[in-house]
N, C-alpha and C positions, 0 to 999 in steps of 0.2 A: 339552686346552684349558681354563685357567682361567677364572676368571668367573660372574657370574650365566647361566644361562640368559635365553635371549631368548622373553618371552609377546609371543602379539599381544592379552591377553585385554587390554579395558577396565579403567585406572587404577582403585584402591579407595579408598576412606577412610583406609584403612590406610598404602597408597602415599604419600599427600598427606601425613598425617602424620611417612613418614620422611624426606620429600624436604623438609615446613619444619623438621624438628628438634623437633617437640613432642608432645602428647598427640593421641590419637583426640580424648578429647571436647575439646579447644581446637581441633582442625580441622572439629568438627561447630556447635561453639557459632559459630564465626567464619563459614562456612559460611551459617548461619542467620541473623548478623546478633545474634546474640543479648546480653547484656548481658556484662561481668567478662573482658575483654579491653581490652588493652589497644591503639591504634588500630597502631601499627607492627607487635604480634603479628598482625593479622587484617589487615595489607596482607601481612605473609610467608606466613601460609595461603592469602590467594587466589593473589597471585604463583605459590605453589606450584601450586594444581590449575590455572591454567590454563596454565603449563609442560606438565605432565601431560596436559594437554587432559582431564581431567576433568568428567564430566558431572553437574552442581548437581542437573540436575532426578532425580537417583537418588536425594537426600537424601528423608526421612520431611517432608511439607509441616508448618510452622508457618501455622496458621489468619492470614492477613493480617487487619488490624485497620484499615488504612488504605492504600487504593490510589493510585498518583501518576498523572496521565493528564498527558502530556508531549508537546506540539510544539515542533518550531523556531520560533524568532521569525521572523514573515514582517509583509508591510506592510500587511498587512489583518488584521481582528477574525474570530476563529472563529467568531464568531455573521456574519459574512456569507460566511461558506466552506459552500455548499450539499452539500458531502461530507462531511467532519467534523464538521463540526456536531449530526446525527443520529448519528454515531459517538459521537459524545461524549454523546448522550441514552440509547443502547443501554447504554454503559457507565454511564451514573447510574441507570438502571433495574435492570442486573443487581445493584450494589452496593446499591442497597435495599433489594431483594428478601433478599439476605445477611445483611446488617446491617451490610457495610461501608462505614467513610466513605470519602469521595472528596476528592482535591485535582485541584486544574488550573494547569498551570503553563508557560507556553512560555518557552522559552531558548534563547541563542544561542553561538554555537562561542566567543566570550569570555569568556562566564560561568563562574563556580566548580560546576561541577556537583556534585562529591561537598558542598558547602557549602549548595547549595540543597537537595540531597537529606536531609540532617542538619535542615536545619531545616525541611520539609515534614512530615517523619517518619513517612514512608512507610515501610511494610512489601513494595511490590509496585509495577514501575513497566509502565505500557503506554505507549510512546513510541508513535504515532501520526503517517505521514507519512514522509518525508523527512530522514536528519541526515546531515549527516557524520560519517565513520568513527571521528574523533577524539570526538567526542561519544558514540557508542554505546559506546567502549570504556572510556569515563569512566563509562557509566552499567552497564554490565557490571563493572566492579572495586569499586562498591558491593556484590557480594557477593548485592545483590537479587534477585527472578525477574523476568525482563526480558522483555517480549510485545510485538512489534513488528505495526502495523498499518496495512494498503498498504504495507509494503516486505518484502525478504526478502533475510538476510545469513545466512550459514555459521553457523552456533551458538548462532544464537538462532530461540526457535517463535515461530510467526509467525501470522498470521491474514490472509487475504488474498481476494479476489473472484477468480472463476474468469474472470481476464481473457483469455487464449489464445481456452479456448471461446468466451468472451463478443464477443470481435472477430470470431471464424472467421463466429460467427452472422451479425453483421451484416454483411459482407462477400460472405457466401453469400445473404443475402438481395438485395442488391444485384446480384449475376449471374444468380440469380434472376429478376429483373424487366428482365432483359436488360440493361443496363449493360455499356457495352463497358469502359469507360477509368474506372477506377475510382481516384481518388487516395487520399492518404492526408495528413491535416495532425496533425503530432504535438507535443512540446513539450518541458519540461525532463527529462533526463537522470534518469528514475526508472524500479524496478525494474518498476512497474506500465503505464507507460507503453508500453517494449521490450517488453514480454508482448504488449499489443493490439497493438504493430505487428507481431507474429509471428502473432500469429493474424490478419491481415490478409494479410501476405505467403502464410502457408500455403494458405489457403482460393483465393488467385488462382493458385499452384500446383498446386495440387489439382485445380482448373476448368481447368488447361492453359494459362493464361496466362501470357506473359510478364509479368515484373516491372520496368518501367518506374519509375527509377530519379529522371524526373523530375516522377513523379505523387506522389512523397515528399515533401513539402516542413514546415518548421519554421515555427511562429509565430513572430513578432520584434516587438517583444521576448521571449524567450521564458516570461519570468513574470511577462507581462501577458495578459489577457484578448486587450484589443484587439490583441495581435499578430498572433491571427487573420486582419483584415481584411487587413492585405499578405501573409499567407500564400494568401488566397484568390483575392489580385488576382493574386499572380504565377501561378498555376494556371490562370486564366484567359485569362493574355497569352500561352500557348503556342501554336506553332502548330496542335497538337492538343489543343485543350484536353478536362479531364475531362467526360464526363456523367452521376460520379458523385462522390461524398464522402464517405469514412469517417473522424470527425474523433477524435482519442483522450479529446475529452470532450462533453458535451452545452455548456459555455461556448462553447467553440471554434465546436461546429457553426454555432450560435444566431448568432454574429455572423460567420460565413463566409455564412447565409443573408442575412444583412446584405445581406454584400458581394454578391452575385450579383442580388441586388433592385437596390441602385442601381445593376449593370451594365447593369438591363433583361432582365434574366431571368428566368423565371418557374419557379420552385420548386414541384414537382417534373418541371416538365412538360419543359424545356429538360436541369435537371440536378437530381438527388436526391442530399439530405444526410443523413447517421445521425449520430447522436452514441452517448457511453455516461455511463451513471453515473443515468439517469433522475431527472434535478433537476427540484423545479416547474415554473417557468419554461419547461423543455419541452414539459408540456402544454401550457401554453396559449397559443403562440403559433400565430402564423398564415405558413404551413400550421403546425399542431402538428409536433412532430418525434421521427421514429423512434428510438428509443434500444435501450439494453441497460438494461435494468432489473438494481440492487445493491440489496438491503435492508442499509442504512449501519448501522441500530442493531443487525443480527445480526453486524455486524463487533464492535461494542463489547463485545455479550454474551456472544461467543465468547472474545474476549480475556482476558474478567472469568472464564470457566469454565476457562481453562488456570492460571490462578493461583489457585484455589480450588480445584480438583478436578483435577490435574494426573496424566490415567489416559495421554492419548497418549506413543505411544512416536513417531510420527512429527512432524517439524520443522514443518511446517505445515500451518492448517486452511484448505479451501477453501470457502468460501463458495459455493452457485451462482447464475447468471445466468437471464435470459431475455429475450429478443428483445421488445419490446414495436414494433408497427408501426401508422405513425401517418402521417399525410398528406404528411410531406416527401417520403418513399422512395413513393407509390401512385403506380401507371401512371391516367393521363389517364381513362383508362375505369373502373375502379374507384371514382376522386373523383368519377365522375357519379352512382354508384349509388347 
């Protein structure tokens, strides 16, 4: 039989170099971003390793000099986004502490990304949140080390909160204090989101429960806050309605207890609600409300240590949770004590 022999071993440097037709060091220099190439030589080295499926993060790290911190363009200001926003302090903390600088930049699936990224000039990008695919893959063929945060995609590390557990908890809390009919109100279509509704379905599994298909329900609009309220309202107009609530964020809970106050309910004594993400705002409402406690700037910080100190060999870091239980979710008798 002629031919190469067929490896399953992992693509080399070496590889990349014969599959774009050039030098080792012009597929390491390109690789790294580094200067004395020319821009079409270092689109055919990347083109090349990611043919290859070759893995960036094997290269020797060049010390980044300047971090990109990167959202989607959404309709609100990240200074009133109660999740990202301490994301975005963990990472200008860890970057201090380094000595690197930091840029902040959101963009949308129109914009020139490789064009925004040249004139940022960035060394290292943490996309943070939500993009579409076409945008992650634009910001992947810059060649840079890419750290994605709250999401998780095939080939890039990732940084993420231990949402599974962190749902199961609040859930098992909630059957816990006897809660028959436990709903669930969830929202837009992100990796973070299908995680807490798994650890929600898991946990009512687990307890022997059936999964009641119409105790699921979506906020609508689904990336608005107030979609909540008709998510809650429909919840309530069923014939069996819930006398519980696990909602996939502490916003959502917050004005699903809304909604149940002006039905003439009384929270938690009729029906108890949890939230996750443990936002201000949750403590100090009334009843306060049970959450799943995320330390947001250890998401930032983490992210900042994979592009500085890049030892892991696995794709992503988890973050952990914890149940924090507050007056929404207490039985009648315990809010007396």
């Amino acid at each position: 039989m002629s031919g190469l022999p067929v490896s399953n071993d992992e693509p080399t440097i070496r590889d990349v170099a014969r599959q774009a037709g050039v030098s080792i060091a012009t597929v390491s220099r390109a690789l790294k971003n580094q200067p004395g190439l020319t821009e079409d030589t270092r689109r055919q080295v990347l083109e090349a390793a990611a043919a290859l499926g070759y893995d960036l993060a094997k290269l020797r790290p060049v010390k980044a000099r300047r971090i990109g911190f990167f959202m989607q363009r959404q309709n609100h200001a990240l200074t009133s986004n109660p999740f990202y926003f301490p994301v975005l302090h963990g990472v200008e903390d860890a970057c201090r502490k380094e000595g690197v600088a930091l840029s902040y930049c959101q963009v949308a699936p129109e914009d020139n990304i490789p064009e925004i990224i040249r004139i940022q000039e960035v060394d290292a990008l943490i996309c943070v949140g939500h993009f579409d695919p076409e945008m992650l893959t634009a910001f992947k063929r810059s060649g840079k080390p890419v750290i994605l945060v709250d999401n998780h995609q095939p080939g890039y590390l990732c940084v993420n909160t231990d949402n599974l557990t962190g749902a199961y908890q609040a859930t098992q809390h909630l059957i816990a204090m006897g809660r028959k009919r436990i709903a669930f109100i969830t929202g837009p279509h992100h990796f973070s989101i299908h995680q807490r509704q798994q650890g929600y379905m898991q946990a009512l599994q687990d307890a022997g429960r059936e999964i009641d298909p119409a105790l699921m329900v979506q906020r609508y609009p689904i990336d608005e806050q107030a979609g909540a309220y008709p998510a809650m309202q429909q919840l309530l107009a069923l014939k069996d309605p819930p006398d519980a609530v696990f909602a996939y964020n502490d916003e959502t809970a917050i004005v699903a207890i809304q909604a149940c106050l002006d039905a003439g309910l009384s929270v938690p004594e009729d029906i108890a609600i949890a939230g996750y993400d443990d936002i201000p705002n949750g403590a100090h409402g009334n009843p306060s409300l049970t959450t799943v406690h995320v330390d947001k700037e250890v998401l930032g910080r983490e992210a900042v240590k994979l592009i500085l100190h890049p030892k892991r060999k696995d794709d992503q870091v988890l973050v952990p949770v914890r149940l924090i239980i507050r007056q929404s979710t207490k039985s009648r008798a315990s809010r007396r004590r």
